[in-house]
N, C-alpha and C positions, 0 to 999 in steps of 0.2 A: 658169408651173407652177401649177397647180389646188391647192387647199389640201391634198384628200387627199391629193396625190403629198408637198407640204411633211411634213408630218405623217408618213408614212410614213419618207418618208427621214431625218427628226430624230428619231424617235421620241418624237414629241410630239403629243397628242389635238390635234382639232380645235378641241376648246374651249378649249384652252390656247390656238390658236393667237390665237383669235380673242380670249380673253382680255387676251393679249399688245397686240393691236392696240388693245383698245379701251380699254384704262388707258394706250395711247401709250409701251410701250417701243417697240413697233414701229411703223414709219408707216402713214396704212391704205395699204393694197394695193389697188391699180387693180383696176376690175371689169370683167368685159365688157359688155356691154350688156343682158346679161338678169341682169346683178348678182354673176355667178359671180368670186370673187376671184382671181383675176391676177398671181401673182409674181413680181416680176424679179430680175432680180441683186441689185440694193441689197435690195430685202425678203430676197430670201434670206441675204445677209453677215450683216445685224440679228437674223435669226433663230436667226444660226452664231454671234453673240455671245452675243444674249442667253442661247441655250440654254448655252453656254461659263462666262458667270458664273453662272450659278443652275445647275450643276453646282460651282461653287464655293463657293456656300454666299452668295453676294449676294443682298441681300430684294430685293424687289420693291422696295421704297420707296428703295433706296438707287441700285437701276438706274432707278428712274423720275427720280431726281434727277438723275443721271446724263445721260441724254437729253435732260433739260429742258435743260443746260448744252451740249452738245453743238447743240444745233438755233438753240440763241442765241446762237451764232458762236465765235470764234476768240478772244473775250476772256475766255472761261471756261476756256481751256488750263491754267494753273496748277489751278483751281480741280477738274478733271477729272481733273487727275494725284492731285493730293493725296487724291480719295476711293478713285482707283484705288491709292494706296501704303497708305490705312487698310487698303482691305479685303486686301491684300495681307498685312499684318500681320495680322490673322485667320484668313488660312486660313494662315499658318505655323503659328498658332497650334493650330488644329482640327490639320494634321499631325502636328505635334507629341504632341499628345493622343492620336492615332491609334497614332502610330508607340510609345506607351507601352503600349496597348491588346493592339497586335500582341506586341509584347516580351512582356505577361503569359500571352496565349494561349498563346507557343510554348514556353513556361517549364509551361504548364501539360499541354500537349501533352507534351512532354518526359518528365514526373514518368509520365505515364500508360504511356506508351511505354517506360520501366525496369520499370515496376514489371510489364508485361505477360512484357519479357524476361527481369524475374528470377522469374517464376511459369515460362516456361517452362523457364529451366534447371535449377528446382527439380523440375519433370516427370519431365526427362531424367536427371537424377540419383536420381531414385526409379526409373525405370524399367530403369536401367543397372544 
């Protein structure tokens, strides 16, 4: 698959893609022969995560660490879990925060939404 098609279908710029590639969260991508990038299954899974954790709120530098651990085998497992359970713990945390956010909007929505229905019953009662 061609970058633009990648990029299309993730909704991610070309430059990101390419960014991705060349700070190595993602590996580079095979080229054709006249240099055009090439992506196969495994580039595209890489692409389905990383875009998955940096929709999560993962830095760059936490997913580049990540990777590095990952690509230098099976002895970094523990070491893989543990940053995956951090960040884990921060995006409850960001939830959390959200889901506070959300609670004050609808509280605030609310007040606006009385206060619209008690002007119009006060209409309807003048009017009546």
């Amino acid at each position: 698959m061609r970058i633009a098609e990648v990029s299309e279908r993730y909704d991610l710029s070309v430059d990101t893609l390419r960014y991705y590639e060349r700070v190595g969260l993602i590996p580079p991508v095979n080229r054709s022969d006249s240099g055009i990038r090439d992506y196969n299954e495994l580039d595209i899974r890489w692409v389905e995560f990383i875009k998955c954790m940096r929709s999560a709120g993962l830095p760059i530098e936490v997913l580049s660490e990540y990777i590095q651990l990952v690509q230098a085998g099976d002895d970094t497992i523990e070491e893989r879990k543990e940053i995956l359970i951090e960040q884990r713990e921060h995006l409850i945390e960001r939830m959390n925060e959200m889901q506070k956010t959300l609670d004050k909007l609808n509280f605030k929505i609310d007040i606006y939404e009385n206060a619209l229905m008690q002007k119009e019953q006060a209409l309807t009662e003048l009017a009546g």
